[in-house]
C-alpha positions as CSV (number, residue, x, y, z in Angstrom):
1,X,205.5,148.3,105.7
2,X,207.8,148.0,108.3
3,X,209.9,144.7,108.6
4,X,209.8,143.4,112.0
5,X,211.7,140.2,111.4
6,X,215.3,139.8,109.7
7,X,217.6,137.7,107.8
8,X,218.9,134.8,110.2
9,X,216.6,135.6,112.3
10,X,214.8,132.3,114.5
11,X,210.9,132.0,113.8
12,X,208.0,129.8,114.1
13,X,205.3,128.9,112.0
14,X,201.4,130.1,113.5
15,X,199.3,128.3,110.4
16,X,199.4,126.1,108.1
17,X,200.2,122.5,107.5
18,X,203.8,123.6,109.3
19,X,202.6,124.7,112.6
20,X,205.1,124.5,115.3
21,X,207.9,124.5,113.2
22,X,211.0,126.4,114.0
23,X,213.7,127.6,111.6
24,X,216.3,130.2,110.8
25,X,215.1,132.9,108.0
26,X,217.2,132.2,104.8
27,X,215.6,134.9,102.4
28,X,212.8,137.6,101.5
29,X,210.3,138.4,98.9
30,X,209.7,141.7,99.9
31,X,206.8,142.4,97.0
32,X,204.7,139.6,98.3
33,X,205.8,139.8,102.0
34,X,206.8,135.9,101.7
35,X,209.8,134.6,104.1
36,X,212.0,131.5,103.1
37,X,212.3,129.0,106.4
38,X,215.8,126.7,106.6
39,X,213.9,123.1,106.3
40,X,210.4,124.5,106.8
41,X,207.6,123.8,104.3
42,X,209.8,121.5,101.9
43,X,208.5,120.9,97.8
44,X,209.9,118.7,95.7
45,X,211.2,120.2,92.6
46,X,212.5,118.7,88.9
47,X,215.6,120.0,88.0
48,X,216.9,119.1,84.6
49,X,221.1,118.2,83.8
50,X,223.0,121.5,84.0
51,X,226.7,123.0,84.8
52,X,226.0,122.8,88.5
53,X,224.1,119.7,88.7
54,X,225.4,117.6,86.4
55,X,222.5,114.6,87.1
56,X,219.5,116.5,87.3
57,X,216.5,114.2,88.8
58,X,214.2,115.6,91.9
59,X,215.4,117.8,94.9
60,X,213.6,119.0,97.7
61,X,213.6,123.1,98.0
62,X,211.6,125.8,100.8
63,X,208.9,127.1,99.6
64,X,207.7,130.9,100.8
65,X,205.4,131.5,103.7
66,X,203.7,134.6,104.0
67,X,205.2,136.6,106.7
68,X,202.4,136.7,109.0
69,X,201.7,133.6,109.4
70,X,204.8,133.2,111.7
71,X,206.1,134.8,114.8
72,X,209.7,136.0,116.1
73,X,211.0,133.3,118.9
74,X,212.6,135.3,121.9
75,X,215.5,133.0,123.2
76,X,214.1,134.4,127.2
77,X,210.4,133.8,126.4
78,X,209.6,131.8,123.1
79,X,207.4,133.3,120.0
80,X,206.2,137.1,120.7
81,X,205.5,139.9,119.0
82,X,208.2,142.8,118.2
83,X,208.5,146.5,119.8
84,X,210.8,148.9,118.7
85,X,212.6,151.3,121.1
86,X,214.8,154.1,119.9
87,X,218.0,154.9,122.3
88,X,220.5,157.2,121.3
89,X,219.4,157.9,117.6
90,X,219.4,154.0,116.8
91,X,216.2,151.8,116.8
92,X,216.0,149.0,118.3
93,X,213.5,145.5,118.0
94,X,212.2,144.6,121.4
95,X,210.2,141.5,123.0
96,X,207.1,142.7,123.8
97,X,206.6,140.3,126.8
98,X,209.7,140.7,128.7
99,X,211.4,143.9,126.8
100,X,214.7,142.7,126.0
101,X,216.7,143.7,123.1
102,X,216.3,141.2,120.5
């Protein structure tokens, strides 16, 4: 399967209980085709007393969202769906409602 959307790359959530949320992509799990959203759809998590955290206790952690339940944000004309235009042997992503380059 193609992948539309990137690493760093701005999105918002369609579905779930984090609709309208916007974020920056942190990470992939291409095998379940699950995206990782900077401060979107926070867990908490135990962590026990280690090297790199030497008190343990609870933190809070992103959790995956499958990757269609969010869109791409175009910084012209907000969430939309992804084209791809090939210009001098190089593909590029496009906005599908106003055409520029993403």
């Amino acid at each position: 399967m193609k992948q539309k959307i990137k690493k760093n790359d701005t999105v918002k959530v369609m579905t779930g209980k984090n609709e309208g949320k916007t974020g920056r992509v942190i990470k992939f799990n291409l095998e379940k085709n699950q995206i990782y959203i900077e401060s979107v759809n926070m867990v908490k998590k135990a962590i026990r007393p280690s090297n790199q955290n030497q008190k343990g206790g609870i933190i809070e952690i992103e959790a995956p969202i499958h990757i269609s339940n969010v869109q791409l944000v175009c910084k012209k004309c907000g969430p939309t769906r992804i084209g791809f235009k090939t210009t001098d042997s190089k593909k590029i992503r496009i906005c599908k409602k106003c055409g520029e380059e993403i």
